[in-house]
C-alpha positions as CSV (number, residue, x, y, z in Angstrom):
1,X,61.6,128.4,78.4
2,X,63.3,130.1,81.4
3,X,67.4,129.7,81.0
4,X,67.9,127.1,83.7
5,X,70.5,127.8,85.9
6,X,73.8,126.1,86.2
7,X,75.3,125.4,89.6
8,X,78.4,126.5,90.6
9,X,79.6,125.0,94.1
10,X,77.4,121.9,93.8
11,X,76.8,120.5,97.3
12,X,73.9,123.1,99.0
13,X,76.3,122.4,102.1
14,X,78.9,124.5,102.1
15,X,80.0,126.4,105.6
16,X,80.6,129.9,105.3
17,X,82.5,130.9,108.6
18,X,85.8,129.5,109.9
19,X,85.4,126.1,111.8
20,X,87.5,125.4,115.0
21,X,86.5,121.8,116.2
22,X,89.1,122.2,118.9
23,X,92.3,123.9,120.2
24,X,94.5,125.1,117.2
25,X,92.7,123.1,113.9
26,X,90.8,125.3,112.4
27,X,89.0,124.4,108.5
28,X,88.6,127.4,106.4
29,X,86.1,126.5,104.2
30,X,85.6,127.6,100.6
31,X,86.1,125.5,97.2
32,X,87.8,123.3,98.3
33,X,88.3,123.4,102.4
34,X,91.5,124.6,104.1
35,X,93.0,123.0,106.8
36,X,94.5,125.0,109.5
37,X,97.1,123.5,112.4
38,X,98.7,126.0,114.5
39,X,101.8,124.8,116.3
40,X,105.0,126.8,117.9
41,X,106.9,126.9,114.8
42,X,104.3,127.9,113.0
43,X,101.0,127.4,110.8
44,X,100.3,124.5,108.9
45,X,98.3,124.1,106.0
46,X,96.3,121.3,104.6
47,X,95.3,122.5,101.0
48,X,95.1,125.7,99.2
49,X,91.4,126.2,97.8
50,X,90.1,127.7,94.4
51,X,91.2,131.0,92.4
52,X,87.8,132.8,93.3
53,X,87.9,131.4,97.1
54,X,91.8,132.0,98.1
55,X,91.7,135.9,98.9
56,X,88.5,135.0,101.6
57,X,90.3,132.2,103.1
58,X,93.8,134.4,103.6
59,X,91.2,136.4,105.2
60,X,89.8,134.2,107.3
61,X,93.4,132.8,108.2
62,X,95.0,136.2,109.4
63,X,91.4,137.0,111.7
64,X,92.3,134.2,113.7
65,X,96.1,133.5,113.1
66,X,99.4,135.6,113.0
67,X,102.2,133.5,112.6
68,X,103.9,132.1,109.2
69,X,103.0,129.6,107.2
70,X,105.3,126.9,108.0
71,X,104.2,123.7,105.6
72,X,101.6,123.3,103.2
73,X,100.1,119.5,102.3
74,X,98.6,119.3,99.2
75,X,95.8,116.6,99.6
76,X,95.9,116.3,95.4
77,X,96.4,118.2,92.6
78,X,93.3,119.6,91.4
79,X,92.7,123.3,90.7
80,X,90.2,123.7,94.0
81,X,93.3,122.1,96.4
82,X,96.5,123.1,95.0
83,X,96.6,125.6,92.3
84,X,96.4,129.0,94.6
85,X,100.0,128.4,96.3
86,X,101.7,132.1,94.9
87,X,99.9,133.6,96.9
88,X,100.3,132.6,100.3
89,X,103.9,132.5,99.2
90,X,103.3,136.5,98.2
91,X,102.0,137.3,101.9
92,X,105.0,135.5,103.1
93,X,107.4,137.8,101.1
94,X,105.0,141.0,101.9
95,X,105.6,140.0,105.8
96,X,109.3,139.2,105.8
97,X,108.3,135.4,106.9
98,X,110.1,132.5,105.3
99,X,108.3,131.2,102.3
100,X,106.5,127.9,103.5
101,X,107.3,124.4,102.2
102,X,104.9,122.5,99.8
103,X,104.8,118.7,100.5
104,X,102.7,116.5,97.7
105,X,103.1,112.3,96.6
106,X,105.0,112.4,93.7
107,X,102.4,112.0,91.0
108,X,101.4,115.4,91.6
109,X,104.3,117.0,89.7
110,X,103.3,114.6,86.8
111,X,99.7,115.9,87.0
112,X,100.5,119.4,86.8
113,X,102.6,118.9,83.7
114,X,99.4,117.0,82.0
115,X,97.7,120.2,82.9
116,X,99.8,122.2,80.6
117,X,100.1,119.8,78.0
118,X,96.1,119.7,78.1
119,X,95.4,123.6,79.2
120,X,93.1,124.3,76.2
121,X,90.9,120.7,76.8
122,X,90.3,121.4,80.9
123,X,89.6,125.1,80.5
124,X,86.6,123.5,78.3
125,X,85.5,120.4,80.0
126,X,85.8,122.7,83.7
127,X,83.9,125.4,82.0
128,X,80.8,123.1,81.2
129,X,81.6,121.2,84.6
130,X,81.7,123.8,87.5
131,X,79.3,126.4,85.3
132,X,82.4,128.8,85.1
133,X,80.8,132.6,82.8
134,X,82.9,133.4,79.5
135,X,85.4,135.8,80.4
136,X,86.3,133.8,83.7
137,X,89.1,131.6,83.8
138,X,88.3,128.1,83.8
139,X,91.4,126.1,84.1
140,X,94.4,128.4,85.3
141,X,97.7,126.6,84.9
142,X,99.7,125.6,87.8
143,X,102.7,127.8,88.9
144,X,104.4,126.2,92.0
145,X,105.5,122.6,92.4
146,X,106.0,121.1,95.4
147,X,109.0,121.3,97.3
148,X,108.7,117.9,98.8
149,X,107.5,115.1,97.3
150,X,106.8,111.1,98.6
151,X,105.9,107.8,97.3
152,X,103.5,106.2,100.2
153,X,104.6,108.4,103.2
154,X,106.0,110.7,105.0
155,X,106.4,112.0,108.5
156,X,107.5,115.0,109.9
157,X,107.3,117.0,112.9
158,X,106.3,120.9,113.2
159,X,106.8,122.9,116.3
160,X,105.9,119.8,118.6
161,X,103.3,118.0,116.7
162,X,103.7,115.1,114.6
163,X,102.2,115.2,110.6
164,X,101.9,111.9,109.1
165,X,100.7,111.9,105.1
166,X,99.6,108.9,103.6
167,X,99.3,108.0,99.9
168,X,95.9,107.1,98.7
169,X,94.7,106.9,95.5
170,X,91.0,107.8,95.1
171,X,89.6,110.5,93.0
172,X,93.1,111.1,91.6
173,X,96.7,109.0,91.5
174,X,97.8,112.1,93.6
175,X,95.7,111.6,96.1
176,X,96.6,112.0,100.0
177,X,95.8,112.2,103.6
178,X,96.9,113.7,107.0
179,X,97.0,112.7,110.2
180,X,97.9,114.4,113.4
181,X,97.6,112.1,116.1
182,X,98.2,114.6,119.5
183,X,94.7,116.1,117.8
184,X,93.6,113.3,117.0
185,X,92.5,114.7,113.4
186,X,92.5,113.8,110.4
187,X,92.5,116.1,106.9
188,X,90.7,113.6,104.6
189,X,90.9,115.4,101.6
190,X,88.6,114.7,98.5
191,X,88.6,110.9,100.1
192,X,85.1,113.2,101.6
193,X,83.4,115.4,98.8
194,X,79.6,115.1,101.1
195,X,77.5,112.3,99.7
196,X,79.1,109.6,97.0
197,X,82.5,109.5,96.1
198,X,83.1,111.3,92.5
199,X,84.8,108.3,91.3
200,X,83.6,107.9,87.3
201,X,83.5,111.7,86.6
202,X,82.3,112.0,83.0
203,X,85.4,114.7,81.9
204,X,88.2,113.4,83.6
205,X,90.6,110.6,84.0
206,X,90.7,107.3,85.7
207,X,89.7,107.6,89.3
208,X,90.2,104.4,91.8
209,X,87.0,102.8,93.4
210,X,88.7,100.4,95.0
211,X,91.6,102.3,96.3
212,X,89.0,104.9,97.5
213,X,87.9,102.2,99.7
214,X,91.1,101.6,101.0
215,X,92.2,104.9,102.0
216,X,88.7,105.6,104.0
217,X,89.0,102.0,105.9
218,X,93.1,103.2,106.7
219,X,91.5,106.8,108.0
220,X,89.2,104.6,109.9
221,X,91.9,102.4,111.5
222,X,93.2,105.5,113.4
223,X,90.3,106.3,115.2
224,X,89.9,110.7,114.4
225,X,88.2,112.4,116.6
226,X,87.5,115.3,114.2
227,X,87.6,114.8,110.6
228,X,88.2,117.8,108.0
229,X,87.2,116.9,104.7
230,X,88.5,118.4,100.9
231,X,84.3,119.5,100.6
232,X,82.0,119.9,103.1
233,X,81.1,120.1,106.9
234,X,83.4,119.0,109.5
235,X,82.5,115.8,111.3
236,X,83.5,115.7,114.6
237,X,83.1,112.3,117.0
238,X,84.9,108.9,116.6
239,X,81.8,106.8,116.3
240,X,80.0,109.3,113.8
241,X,83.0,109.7,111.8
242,X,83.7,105.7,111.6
243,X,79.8,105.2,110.4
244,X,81.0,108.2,107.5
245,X,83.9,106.6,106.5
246,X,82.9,102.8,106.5
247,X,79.5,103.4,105.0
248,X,81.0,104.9,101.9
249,X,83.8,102.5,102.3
250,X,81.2,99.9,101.7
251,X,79.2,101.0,99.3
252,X,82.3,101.3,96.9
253,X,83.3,97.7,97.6
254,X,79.7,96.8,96.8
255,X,79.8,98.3,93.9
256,X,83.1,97.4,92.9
257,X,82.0,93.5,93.4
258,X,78.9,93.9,91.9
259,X,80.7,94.8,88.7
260,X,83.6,92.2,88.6
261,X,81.6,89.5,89.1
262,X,79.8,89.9,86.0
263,X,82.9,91.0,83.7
264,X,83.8,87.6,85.1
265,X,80.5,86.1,84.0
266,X,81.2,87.2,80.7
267,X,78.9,90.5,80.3
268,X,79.6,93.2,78.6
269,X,79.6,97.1,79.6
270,X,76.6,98.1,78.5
271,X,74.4,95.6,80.5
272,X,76.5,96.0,83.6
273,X,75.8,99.8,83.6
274,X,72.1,99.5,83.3
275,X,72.1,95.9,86.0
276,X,74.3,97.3,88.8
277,X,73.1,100.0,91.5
278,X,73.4,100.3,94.9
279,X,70.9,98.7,97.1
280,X,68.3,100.4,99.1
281,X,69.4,100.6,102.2
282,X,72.7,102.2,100.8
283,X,71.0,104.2,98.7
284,X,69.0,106.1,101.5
285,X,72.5,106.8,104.0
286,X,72.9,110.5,104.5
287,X,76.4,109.8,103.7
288,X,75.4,108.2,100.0
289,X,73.9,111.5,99.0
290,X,74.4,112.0,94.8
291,X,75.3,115.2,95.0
292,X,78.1,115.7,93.6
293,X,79.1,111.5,91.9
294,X,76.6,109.4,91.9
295,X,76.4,105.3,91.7
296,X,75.9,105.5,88.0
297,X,79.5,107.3,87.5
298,X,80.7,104.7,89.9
299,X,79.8,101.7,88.0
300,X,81.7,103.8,84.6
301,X,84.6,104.3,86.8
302,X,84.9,100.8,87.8
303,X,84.4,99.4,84.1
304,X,86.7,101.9,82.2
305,X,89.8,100.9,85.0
306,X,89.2,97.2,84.1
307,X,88.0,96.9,80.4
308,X,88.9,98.5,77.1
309,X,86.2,100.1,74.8
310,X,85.0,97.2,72.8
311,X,81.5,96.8,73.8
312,X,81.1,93.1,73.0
313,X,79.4,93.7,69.7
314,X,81.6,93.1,66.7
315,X,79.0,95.6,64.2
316,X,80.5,98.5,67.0
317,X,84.2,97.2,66.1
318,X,84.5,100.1,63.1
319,X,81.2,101.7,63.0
320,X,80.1,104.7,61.0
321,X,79.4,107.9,62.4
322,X,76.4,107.9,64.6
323,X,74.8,110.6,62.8
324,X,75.1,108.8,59.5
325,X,73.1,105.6,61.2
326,X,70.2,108.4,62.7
327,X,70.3,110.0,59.1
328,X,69.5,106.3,57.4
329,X,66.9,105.7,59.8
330,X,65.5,108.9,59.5
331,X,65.0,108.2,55.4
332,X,63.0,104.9,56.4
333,X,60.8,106.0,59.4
334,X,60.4,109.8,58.1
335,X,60.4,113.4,60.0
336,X,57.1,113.4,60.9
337,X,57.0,109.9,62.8
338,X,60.4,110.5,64.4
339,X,59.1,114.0,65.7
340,X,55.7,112.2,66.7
341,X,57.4,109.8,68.9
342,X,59.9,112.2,70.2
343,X,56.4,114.0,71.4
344,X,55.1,111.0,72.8
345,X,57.8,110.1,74.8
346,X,58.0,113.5,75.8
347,X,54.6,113.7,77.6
348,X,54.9,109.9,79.1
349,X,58.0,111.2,81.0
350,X,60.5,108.8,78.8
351,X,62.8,112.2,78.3
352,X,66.3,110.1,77.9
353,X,64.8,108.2,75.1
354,X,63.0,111.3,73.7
355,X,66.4,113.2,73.0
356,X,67.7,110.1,71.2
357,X,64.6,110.8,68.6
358,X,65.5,114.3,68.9
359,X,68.7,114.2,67.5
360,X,68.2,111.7,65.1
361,X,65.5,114.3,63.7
362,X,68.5,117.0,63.9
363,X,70.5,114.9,61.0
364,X,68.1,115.4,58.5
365,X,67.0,118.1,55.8
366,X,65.4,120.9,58.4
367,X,64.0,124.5,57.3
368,X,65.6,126.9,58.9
369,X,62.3,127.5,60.9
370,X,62.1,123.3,61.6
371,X,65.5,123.8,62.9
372,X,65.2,125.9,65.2
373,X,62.3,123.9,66.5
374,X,63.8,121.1,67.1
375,X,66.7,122.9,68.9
376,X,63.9,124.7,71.3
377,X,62.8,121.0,71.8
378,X,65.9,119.3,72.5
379,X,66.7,122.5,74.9
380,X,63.4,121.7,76.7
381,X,64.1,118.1,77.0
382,X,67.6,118.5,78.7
383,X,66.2,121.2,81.0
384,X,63.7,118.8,81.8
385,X,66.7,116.7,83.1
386,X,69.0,119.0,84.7
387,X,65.4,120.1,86.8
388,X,65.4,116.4,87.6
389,X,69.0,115.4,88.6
390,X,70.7,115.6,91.9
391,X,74.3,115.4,90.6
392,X,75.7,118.4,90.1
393,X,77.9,117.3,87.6
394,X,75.4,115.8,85.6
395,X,73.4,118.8,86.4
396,X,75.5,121.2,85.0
397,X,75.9,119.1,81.4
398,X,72.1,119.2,81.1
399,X,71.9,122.9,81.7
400,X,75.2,123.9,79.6
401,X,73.3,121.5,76.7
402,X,69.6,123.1,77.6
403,X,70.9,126.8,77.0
404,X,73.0,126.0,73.9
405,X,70.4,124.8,72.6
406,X,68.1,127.2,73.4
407,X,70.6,129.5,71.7
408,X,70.2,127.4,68.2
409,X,66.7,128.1,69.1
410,X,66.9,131.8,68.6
411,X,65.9,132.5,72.1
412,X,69.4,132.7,74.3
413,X,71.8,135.3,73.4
């Protein structure tokens, strides 16, 4: 089988060329966006992107900017938004310019130091998520903290413009947003990915539906003109942007209802995550796009923040290994009719349910040569779903699984 390919920026909307939506706000887009204010005393900016992305958007700054950097906002502290800071500091030093001030909520310096207590765990989870080669850092470490840090927020003015930053927990506890009302623009941050909110990210730690919510209704409130989001197109007009914000406002509330309601009726995770979706009309907006989250992550977000991992069955309390159930199974039911099914479910399109036969085939006694076979067919089952999801997230695990597989398989390298 042809080595499916992993994607590596996700969205299939990325702009390639400098944005300027009006008179000194510029985004520079890359992974993640930069915002760009130019004001008397200097530049402002809103975010610092990715490793592979920062030497293009210095690039794109100095094409159409001269001046120093002034202040830098950090929307959050992930690797795409905050972790490329030396070196505009380096230009600054190169030029003779002062170096710039970083301003961040507070939980940011406490991220950073998770980072490096967890370097070896992200640099594997971010490999697998964002398809990063062997041989490329995944996860580098941050170097510079903020200089400036704030609990809910913080105002401040730069050669004549006034930047207001408001705390707002979404896809991190970090999390941000900046206003600057004589522009009427706002720099949203990862409050906008494009398409559903990433709360629920299957590597990473608890992100805040609710709060999400929040934030977009509170961007909302102000009434932006021109919106610069942490991925994605700029949105420019106040009645398009309000539909952006409160439609994905809404459909995190619904979802976020839809799910406390029945932990308050008693059910238990399992059934909520396979009862709960978003309804049709939702489901279609342009805005609701799973390209990056999807509702399904949402619904594990929203359960993990409010329940523990008991899933209401008292057998699951301390069970055994999985493997060791599949492999007592397997003894009863025999190869042969697990591998039968696992065909059949195969060609009736029931792939999900197909891997779980898969693997429980995988725990038993195997050739060599069976092996390998059911490795080649586990690999085509998960390409089969990566070929079949919109998430790139969830994507990017079926493709990482497909060609490992296919590697046990004898035929990847």
């Amino acid at each position: 089988m042809k080595r499916a390919k992993l994607s590596q920026t996700g969205t299939g909307k990325e702009t390639k060329d400098p944005v300027n939506p009006l008179e000194g706000v510029w985004m520079l887009p890359g992974f993640g966006n930069t915002g760009v204010v130019e004001t008397s005393e200097g530049i402002v900016l809103v975010d610092v992107p990715g490793y592979r992305w920062v030497g293009r958007m210095m690039e794109m700054l100095r094409k159409n900017l001269k001046g120093p950097v002034h202040t830098i906002f950090l929307t959050h502290g992930h690797l795409d938004h905050a972790l490329t800071l030396d070196t505009v500091f380096e230009e600054a030093a190169e030029k003779g310019f002062p170096g710039p001030r970083v301003i961040a909520q507070r939980n940011l310096v406490k991220r950073f130091n998770r980072y490096r207590l967890l370097a070896g765990y992200h640099d594997h989870i971010n490999r697998i998520q964002f398809a990063v080669p062997s041989g490329v850092p995944a996860f580098p470490l941050p170097g510079r903290y903020p200089d400036v840090t704030f609990d809910q927020s913080i105002s401040l003015s730069v050669g004549g413009l006034d930047f207001h930053a408001y705390y707002a927990p979404g896809e991190t506890d970090d999390g941000l947003w900046v206003w600057v009302p004589e522009k009427r623009t706002v720099f949203a941050g990862d409050l906008i990915v494009v398409g559903m909110p990433n709360v629920g990210n299957p590597f990473k730690v608890q992100r805040f539906a609710l709060d999400w919510a929040e934030g977009l209704e509170s961007i909302a409130a102000k009434e932006p003109e021109v919106l610069i989001p942490g991925h994605g197109p700029v949105t420019q007009g106040k009645e398009k942007i309000r539909d952006q914000l409160l439609t994905i406002s809404k459909s995190l509330r619904y979802l976020h209802e839809e799910v406390v309601q029945r932990l308050n009726a008693g059910m238990w995770y399992e059934d909520i995550l396979h009862e709960v979706d978003l309804p049709e009309d939702l489901k279609k907006s342009e805005h609701l796009a799973p390209i990056y989250g999807c509702p399904k992550f949402v619904v594990h977000g929203i359960l993990r923040q409010y329940t523990g991992w008991y899933d209401g069955n008292p057998s699951n309390l301390f069970p055994p290994k999985k493997k060791d159930i599949q492999r007592e199974i397997l003894t009863l039911a025999g190869k042969e009719a697990i591998l039968k099914k696992a065909s059949e479910l195969k060609e009736k399109g029931q792939t999900a349910m197909a891997l779980q036969f898969v693997d429980m085939a995988l725990t038993g006694e195997n050739t060599e040569d069976e092996k390998k076979q059911l490795h080649r067919l586990k690999g085509e089952l998960l390409g089969i779903m990566g070929d079949q999801e919109p998430s790139y997230i969830a994507r990017n695990i079926f493709y990482n699984g497909h060609n490992e597989e296919m590697r046990l398989a004898g035929e990847e390298k």
